[in-house]
VODO-196559 format. One record per residue (C-alpha): residue number from 1; residue in three letters; x, y, z. Coordinates in nm, 4 decimals, decimal comma. Example, Ala and Ser with C-alpha at 12.3 -4.5 7.8 and 13.67 -1.06 7.14 Angstrom:
2
+------+------+----------+----------+----------+
: resi : resn :       xx :       yy :       zz :
+------+------+----------+----------+----------+
:    1 :  ala :   1,2300 :  -0,4500 :   0,7800 :
:    2 :  ser :   1,3670 :  -0,1060 :   0,7140 :
+------+------+----------+----------+----------+
This chain:
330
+------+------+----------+----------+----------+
: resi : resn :       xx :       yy :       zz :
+------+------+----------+----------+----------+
:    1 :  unk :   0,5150 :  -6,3430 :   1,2250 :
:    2 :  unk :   0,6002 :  -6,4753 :   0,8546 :
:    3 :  unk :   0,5334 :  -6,2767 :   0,5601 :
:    4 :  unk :   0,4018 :  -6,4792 :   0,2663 :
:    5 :  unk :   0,4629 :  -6,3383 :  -0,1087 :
:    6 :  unk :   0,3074 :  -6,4695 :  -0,4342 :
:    7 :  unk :   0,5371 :  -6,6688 :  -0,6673 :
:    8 :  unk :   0,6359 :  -6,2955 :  -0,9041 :
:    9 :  unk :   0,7333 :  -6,1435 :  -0,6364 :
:   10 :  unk :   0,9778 :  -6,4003 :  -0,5372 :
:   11 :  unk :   1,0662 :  -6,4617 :  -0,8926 :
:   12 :  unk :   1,1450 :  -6,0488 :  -0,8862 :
:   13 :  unk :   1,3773 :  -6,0534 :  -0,6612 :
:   14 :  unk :   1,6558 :  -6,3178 :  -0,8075 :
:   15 :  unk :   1,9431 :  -6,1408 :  -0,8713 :
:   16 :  unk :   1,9948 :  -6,0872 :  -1,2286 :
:   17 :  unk :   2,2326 :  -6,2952 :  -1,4424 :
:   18 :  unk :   2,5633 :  -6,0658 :  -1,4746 :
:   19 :  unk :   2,6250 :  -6,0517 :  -1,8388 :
:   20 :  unk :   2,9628 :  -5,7724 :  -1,8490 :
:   21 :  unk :   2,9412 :  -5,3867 :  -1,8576 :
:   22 :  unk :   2,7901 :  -5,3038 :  -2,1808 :
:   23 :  unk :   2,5239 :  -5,5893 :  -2,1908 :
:   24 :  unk :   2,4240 :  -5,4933 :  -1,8433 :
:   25 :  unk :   2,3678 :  -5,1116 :  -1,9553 :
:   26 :  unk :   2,2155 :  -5,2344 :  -2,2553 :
:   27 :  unk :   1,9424 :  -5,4493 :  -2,0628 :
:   28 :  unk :   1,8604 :  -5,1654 :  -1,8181 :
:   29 :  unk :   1,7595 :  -4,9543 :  -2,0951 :
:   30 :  unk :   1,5763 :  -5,2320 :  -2,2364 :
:   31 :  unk :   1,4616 :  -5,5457 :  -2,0791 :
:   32 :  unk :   1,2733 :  -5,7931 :  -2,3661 :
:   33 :  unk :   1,2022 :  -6,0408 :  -2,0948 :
:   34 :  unk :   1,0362 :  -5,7985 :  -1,8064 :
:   35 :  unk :   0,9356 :  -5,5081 :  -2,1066 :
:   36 :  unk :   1,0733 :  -5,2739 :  -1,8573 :
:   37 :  unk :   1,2684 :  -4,9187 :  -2,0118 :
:   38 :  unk :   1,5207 :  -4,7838 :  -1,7583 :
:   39 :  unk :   1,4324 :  -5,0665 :  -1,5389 :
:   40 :  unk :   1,0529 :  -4,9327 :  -1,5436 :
:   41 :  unk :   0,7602 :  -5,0843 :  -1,6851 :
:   42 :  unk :   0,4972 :  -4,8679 :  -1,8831 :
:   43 :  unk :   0,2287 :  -4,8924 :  -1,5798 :
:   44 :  unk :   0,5170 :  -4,7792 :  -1,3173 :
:   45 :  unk :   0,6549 :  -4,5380 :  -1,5850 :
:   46 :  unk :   0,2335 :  -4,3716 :  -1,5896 :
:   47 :  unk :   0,2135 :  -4,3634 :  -1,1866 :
:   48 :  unk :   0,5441 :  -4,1934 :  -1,2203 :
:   49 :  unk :   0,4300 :  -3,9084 :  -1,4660 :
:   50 :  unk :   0,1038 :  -3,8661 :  -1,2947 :
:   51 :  unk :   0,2597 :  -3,7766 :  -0,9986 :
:   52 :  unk :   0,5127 :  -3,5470 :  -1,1317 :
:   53 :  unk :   0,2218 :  -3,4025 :  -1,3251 :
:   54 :  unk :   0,0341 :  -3,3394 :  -1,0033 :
:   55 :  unk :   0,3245 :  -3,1717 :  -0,8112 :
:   56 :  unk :   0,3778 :  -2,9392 :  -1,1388 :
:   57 :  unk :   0,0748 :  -2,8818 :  -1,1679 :
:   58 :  unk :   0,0446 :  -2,7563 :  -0,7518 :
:   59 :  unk :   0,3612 :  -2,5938 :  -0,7825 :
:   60 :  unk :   0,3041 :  -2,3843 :  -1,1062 :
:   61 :  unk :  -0,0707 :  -2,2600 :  -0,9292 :
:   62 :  unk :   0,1328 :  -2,0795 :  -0,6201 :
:   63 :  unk :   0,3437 :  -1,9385 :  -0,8464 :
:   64 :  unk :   0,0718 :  -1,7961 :  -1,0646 :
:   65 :  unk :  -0,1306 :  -1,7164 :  -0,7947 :
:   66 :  unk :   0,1972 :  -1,5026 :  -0,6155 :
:   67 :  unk :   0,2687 :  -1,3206 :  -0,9276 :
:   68 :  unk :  -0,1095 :  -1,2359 :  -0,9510 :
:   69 :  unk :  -0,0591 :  -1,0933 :  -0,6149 :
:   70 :  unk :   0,2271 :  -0,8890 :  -0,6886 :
:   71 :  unk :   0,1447 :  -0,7899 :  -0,9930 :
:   72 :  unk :  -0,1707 :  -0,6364 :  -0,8408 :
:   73 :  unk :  -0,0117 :  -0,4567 :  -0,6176 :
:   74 :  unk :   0,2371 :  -0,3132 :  -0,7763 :
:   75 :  unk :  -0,0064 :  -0,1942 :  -1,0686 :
:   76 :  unk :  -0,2012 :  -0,0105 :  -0,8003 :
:   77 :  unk :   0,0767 :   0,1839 :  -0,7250 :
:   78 :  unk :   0,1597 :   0,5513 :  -0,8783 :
:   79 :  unk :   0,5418 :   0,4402 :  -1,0104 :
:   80 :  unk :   0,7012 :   0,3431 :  -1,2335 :
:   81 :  unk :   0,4897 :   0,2108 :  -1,5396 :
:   82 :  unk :   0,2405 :   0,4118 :  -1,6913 :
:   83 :  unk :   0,0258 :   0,4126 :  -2,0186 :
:   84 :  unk :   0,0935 :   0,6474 :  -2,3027 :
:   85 :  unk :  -0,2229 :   0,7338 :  -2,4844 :
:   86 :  unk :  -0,1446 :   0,9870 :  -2,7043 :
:   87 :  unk :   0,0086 :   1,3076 :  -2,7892 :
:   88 :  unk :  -0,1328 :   1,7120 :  -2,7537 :
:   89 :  unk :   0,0231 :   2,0302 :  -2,7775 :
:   90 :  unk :  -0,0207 :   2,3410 :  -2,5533 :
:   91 :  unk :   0,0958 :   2,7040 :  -2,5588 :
:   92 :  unk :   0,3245 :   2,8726 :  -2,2763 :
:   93 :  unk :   0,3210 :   3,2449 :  -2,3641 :
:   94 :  unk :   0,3265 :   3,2087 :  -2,7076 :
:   95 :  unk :   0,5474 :   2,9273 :  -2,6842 :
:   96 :  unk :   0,4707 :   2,5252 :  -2,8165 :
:   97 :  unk :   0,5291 :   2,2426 :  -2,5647 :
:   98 :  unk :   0,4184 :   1,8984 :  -2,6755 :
:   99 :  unk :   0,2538 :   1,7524 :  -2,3932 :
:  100 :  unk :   0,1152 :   1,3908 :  -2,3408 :
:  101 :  unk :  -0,1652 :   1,2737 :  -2,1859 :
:  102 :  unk :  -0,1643 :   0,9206 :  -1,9396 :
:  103 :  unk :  -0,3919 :   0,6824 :  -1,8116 :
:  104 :  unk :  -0,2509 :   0,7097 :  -1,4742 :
:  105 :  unk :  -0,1934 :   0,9497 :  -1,2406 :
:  106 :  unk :   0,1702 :   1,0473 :  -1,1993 :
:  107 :  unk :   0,3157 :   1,0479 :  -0,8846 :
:  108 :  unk :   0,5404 :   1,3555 :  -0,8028 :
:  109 :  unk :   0,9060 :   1,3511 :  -0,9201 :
:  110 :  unk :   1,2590 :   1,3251 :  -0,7028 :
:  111 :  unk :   1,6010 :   1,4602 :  -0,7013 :
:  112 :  unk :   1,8975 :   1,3784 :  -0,5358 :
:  113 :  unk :   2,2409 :   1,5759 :  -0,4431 :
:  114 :  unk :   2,5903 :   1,5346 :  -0,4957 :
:  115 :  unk :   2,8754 :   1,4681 :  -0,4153 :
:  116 :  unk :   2,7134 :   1,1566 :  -0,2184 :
:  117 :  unk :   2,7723 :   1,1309 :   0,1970 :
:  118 :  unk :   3,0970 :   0,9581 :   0,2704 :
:  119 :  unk :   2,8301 :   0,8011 :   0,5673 :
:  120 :  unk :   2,5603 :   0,5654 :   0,5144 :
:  121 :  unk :   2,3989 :   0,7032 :   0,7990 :
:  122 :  unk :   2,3464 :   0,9974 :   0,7186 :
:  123 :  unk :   2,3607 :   1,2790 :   0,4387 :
:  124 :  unk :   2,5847 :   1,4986 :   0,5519 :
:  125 :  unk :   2,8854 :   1,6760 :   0,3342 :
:  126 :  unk :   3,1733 :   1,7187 :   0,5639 :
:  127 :  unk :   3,4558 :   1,9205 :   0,4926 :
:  128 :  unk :   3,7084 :   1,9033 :   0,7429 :
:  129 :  unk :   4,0940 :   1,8853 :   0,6953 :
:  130 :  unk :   4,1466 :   1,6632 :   1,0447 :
:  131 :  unk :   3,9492 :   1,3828 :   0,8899 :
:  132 :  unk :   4,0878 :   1,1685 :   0,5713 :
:  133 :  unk :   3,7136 :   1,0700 :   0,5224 :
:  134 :  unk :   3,5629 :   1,4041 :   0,5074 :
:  135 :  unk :   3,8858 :   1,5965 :   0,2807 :
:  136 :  unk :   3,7701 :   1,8301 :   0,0070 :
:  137 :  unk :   3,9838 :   1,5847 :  -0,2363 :
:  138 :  unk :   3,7159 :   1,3276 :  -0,2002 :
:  139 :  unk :   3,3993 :   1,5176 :  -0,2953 :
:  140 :  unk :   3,6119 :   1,6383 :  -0,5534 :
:  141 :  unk :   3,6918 :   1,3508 :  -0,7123 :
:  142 :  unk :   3,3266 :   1,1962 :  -0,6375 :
:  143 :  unk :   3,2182 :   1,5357 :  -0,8494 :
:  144 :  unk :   3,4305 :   1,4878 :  -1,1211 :
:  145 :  unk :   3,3314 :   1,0740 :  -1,1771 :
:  146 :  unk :   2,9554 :   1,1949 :  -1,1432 :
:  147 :  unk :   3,0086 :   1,4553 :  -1,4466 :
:  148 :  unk :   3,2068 :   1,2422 :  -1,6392 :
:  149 :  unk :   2,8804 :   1,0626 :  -1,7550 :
:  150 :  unk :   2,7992 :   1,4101 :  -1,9414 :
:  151 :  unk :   3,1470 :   1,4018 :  -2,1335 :
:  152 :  unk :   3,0020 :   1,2719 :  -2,3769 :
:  153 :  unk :   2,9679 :   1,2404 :  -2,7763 :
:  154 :  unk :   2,7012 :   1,5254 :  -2,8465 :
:  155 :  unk :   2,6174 :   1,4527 :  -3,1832 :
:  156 :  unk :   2,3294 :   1,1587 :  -3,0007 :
:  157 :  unk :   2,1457 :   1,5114 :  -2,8670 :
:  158 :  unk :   2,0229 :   1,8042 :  -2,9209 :
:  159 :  unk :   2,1942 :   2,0710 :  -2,8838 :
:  160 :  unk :   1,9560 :   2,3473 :  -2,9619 :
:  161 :  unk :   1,6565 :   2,2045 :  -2,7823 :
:  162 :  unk :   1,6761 :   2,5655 :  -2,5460 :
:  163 :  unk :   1,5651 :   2,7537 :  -2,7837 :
:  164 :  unk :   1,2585 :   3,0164 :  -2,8019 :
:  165 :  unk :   1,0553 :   2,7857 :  -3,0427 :
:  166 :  unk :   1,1348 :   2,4290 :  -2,9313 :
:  167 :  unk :   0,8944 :   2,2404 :  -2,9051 :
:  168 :  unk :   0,9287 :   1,8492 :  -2,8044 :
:  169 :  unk :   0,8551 :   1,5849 :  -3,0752 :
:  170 :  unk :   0,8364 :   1,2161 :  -2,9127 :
:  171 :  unk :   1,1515 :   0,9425 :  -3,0183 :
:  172 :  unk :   1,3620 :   1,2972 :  -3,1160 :
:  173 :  unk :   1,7014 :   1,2996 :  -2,9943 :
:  174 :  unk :   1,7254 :   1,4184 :  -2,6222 :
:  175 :  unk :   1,8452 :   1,7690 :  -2,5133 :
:  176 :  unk :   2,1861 :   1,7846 :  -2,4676 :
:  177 :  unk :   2,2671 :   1,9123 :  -2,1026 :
:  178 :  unk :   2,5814 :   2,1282 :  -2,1278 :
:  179 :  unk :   2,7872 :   2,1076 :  -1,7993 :
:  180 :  unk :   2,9774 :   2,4167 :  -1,8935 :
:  181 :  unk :   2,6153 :   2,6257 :  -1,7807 :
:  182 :  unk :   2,6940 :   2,5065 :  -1,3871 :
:  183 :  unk :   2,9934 :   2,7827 :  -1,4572 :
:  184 :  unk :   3,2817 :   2,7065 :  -1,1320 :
:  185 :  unk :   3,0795 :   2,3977 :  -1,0190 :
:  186 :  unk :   3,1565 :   2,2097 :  -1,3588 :
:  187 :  unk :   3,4925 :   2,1923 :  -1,3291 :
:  188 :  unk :   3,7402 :   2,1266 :  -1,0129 :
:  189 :  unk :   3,8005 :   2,1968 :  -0,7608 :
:  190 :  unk :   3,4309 :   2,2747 :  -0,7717 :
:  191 :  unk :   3,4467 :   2,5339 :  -0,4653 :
:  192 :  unk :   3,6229 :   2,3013 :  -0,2098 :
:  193 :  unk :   3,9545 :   2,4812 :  -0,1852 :
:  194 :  unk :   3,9982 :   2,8649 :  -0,0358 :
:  195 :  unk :   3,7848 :   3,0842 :  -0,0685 :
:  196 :  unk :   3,5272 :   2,7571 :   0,0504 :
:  197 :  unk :   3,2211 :   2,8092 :  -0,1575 :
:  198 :  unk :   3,1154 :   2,4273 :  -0,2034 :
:  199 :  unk :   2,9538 :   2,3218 :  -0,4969 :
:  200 :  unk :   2,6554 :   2,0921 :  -0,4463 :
:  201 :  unk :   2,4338 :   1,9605 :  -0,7319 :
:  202 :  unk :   2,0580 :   1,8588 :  -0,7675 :
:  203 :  unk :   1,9808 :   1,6266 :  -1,0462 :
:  204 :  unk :   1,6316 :   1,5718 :  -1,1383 :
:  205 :  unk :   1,5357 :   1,1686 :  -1,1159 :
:  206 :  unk :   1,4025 :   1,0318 :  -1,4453 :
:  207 :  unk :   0,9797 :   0,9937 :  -1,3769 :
:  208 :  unk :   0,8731 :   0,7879 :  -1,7265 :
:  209 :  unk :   0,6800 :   0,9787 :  -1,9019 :
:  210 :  unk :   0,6223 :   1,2622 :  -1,6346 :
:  211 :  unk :   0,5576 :   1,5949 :  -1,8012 :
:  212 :  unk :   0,5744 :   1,8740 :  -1,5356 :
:  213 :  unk :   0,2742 :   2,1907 :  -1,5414 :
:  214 :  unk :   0,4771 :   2,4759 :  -1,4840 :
:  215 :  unk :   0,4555 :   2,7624 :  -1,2381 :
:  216 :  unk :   0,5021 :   3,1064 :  -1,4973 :
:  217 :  unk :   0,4222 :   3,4971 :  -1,4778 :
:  218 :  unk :   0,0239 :   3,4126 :  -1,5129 :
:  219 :  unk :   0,0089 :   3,1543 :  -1,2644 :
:  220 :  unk :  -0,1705 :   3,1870 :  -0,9061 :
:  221 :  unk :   0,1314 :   3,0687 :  -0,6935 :
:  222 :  unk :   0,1345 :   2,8678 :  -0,3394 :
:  223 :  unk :   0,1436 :   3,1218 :  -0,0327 :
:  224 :  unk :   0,4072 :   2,8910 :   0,1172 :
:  225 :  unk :   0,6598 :   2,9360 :  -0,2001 :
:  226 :  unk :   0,9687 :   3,1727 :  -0,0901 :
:  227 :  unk :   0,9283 :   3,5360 :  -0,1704 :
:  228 :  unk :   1,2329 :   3,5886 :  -0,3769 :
:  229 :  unk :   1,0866 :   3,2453 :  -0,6349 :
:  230 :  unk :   0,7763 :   3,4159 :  -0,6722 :
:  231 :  unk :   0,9890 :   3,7625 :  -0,7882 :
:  232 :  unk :   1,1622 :   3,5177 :  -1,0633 :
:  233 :  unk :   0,9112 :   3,3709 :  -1,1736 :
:  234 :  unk :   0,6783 :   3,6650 :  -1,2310 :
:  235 :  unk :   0,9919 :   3,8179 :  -1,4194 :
:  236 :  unk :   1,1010 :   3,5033 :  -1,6295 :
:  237 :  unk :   0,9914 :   3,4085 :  -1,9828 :
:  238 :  unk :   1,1190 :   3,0828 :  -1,9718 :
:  239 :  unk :   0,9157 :   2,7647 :  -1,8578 :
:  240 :  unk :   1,0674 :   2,5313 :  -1,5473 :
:  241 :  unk :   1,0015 :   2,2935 :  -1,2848 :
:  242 :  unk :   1,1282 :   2,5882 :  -1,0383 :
:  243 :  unk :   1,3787 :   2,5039 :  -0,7143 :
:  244 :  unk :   1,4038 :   2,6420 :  -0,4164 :
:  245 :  unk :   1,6522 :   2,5438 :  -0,1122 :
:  246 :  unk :   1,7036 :   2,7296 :   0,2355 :
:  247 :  unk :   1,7858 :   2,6095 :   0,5998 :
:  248 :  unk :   1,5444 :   2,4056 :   0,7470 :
:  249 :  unk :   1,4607 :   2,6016 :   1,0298 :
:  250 :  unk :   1,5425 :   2,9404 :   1,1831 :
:  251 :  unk :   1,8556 :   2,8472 :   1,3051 :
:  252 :  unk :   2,0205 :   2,7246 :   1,0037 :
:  253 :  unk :   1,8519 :   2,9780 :   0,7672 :
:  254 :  unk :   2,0602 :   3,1884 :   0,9881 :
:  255 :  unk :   2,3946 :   3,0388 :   0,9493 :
:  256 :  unk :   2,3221 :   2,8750 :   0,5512 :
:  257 :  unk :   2,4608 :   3,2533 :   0,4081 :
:  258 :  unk :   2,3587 :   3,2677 :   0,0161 :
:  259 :  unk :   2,2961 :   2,9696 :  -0,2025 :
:  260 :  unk :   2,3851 :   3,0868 :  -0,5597 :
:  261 :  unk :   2,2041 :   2,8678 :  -0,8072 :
:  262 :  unk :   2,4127 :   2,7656 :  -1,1581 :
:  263 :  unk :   2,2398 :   2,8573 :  -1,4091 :
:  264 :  unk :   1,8753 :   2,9200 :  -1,2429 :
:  265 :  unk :   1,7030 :   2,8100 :  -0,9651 :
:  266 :  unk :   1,4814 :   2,5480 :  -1,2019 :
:  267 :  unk :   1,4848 :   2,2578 :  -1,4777 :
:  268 :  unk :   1,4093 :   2,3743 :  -1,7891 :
:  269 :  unk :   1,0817 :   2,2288 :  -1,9473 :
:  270 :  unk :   1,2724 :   2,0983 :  -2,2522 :
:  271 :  unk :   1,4078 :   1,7809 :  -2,0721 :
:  272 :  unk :   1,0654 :   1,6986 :  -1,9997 :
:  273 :  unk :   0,9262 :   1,3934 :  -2,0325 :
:  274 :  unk :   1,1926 :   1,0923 :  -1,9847 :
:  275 :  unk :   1,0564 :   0,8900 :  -2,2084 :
:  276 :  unk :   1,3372 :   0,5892 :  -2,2177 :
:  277 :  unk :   1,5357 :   0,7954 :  -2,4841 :
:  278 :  unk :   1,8599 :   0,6352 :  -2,4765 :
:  279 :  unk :   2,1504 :   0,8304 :  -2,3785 :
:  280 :  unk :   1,9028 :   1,0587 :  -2,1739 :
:  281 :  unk :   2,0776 :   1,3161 :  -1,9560 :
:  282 :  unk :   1,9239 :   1,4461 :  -1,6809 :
:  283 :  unk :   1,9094 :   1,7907 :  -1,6241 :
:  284 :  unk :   2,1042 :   1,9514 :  -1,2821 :
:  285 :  unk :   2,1314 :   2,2302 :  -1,0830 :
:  286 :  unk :   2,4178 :   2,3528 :  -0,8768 :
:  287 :  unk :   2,3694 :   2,4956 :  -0,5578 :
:  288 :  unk :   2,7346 :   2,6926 :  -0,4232 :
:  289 :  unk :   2,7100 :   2,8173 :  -0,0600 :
:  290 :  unk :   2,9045 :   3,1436 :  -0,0698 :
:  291 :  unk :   2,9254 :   3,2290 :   0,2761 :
:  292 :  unk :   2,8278 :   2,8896 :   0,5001 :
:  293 :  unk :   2,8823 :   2,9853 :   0,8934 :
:  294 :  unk :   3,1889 :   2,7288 :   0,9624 :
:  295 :  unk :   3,1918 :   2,5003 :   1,2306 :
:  296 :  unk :   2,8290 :   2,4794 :   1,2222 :
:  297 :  unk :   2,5901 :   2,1908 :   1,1128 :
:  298 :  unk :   2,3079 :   2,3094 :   0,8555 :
:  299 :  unk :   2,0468 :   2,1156 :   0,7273 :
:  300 :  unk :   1,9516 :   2,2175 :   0,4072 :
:  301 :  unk :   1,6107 :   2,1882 :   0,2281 :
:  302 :  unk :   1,5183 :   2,2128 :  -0,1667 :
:  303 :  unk :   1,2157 :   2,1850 :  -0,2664 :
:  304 :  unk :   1,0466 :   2,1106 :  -0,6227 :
:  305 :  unk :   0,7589 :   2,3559 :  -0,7731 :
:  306 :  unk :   0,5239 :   2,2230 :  -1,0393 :
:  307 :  unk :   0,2071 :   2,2707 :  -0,9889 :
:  308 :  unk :   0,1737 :   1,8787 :  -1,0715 :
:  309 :  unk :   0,4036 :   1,8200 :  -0,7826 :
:  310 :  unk :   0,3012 :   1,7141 :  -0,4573 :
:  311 :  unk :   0,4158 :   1,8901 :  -0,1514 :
:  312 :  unk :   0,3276 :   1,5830 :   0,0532 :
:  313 :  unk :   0,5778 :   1,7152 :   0,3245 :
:  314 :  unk :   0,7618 :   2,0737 :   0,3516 :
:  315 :  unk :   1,0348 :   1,9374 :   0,1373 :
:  316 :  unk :   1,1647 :   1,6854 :  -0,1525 :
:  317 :  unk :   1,5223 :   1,6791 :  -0,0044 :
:  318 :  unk :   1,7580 :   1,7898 :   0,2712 :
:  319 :  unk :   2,0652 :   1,7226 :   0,3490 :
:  320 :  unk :   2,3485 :   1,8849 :   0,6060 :
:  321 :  unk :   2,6920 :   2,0396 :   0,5037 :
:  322 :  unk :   2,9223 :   2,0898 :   0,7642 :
:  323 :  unk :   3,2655 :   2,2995 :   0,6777 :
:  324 :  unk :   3,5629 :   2,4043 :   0,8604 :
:  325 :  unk :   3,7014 :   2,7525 :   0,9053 :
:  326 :  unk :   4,0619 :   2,6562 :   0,9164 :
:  327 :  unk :   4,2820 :   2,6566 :   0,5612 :
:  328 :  unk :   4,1280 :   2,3663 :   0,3424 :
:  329 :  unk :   4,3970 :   2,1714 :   0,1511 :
:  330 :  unk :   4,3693 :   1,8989 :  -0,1020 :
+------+------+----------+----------+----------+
């Protein structure tokens, strides 16, 4: 079977006179005799455009339509971004506290402990001279790199922010978080050497813009906050988002001894709210296990109190500490 073609088509596909290099480049940008740019005519140069067009056009619509997906979703849920709306005051006791309202609801707050687990398994602070993973020299030195962020030049804060009468003005400087107040567990060895009393500490996540209601002497408290808690709060004139930590069941409230906590067993109220203040520090609390049963595995639990904060589950963090009772070393 024989093809037949029309006289242009033949007449298109002569091979083109060879006129050198820079002629040749010259005539594929522009060809006078076949009005063709980059070897295109203007009608092949349209059908060209229209289709990229088209498959721009179909491309760019998935896009939009995935980001109006995720952006949906993510809007519906309770972290991170939320709306300020303005700016109100309340009294604690005779004490100011600017507070802010939101358009959203605020999801409950986090903390986390250090030193971090040598695992990523599992949480678990180890202290055992037979292993060269779990040696008191590395949670040492993981304590000492985590407070070296709070070495730092104190004239950005404010270092009177504790006082009786603060009260917290929006785009002031940020309370200055003194690591000298964690006393022992500020400085190495930070507990991990004879007479073992580890050092643990609980730093409060930053929640934008979350501004904690506070548990005090006048509140009606949860029948599942620990006895001893309710005894300091009832007796304390100060405002915090209170902590509490014990073993997780019987058998390790048994064996967890006494948790002193450096310099109370809360965050104050003045670090409250993060509001993307630069050079923000977040408060902490140390936890130092005075008299931990050794050779024995205990879970530990610490939970937040605010009565803003939801006890969705018995606890906001746990994690086990494990010691030995031989010598400990560096």
């Amino acid at each position: 079977m024989v093809i037949l073609h029309d006289h242009d088509y033949y007449e298109s596909r002569k091979p083109r006179p060879d006129l050198g290099p820079l002629k040749n480049f010259l005539r594929f940008v522009w060809d006078k005799e076949r009005k063709t740019f980059l070897d295109r005519t203007a009608k092949e140069w349209g059908q060209l455009g229209i289709f990229y067009a088209c498959f721009y056009t179909v491309l760019a619509t998935i896009f939009a339509v995935q980001m109006k997906i995720s952006i949906d979703y993510v809007s519906r849920l309770d972290k991170p971004f939320f709306q300020y709306t303005g700016l109100s005051s309340k009294s604690f006791g005779g004490q100011n506290y600017a507070l802010f309202r939101f358009s959203r609801h605020v999801d409950s707050p986090g903390i986390v402990f250090k030193p971090n687990s040598m695992s990523t398994t599992s949480p678990i602070i180890s202290i055992y001279n037979s292993s060269a993973i779990a040696r008191p020299k590395r949670y040492i030195r993981a304590l000492t790199d985590f407070l070296q962020e709070y070495n730092t030049n104190i004239t950005k804060y404010d270092v009177n922010c504790e006082g009786d009468n603060f009260q917290w003005v929006r785009n002031d400087k940020p309370c200055f978080f003194d690591i000298k107040k964690l006393g022992e567990c500020s400085r190495a060895p930070y507990g991990y050497t004879n007479p073992l009393q580890p050092c643990v500490l609980i730093k409060f996540n930053k929640r934008f813009d979350w501004v904690p209601k506070c548990y005090n002497r006048s509140s009606h408290l949860p029948q599942n906050m620990p006895d001893s808690l309710k005894r300091m709060i009832e007796q304390s004139k100060k405002f915090y988002v209170w902590l509490s930590c014990d073993g997780a069941n019987n058998v390790d409230k048994e064996h967890i001894g006494e948790i002193k906590y450096i310099p109370s067993p809360g965050f104050p109220v003045e670090y409250f709210p993060f509001s993307g203040q630069p050079h923000y520090l977040s408060p902490i609390v140390a936890l130092q296990f005075k008299n931990l049963t050794p050779n024995r595995l205990v879970t530990v639990e610490c939970t937040l109190w605010a009565s803003n904060i939801k006890q969705r589950s018995s606890y906001s963090l746990d994690f086990q500490i494990l010691i030995d009772n031989r010598s400990t070393t560096i």
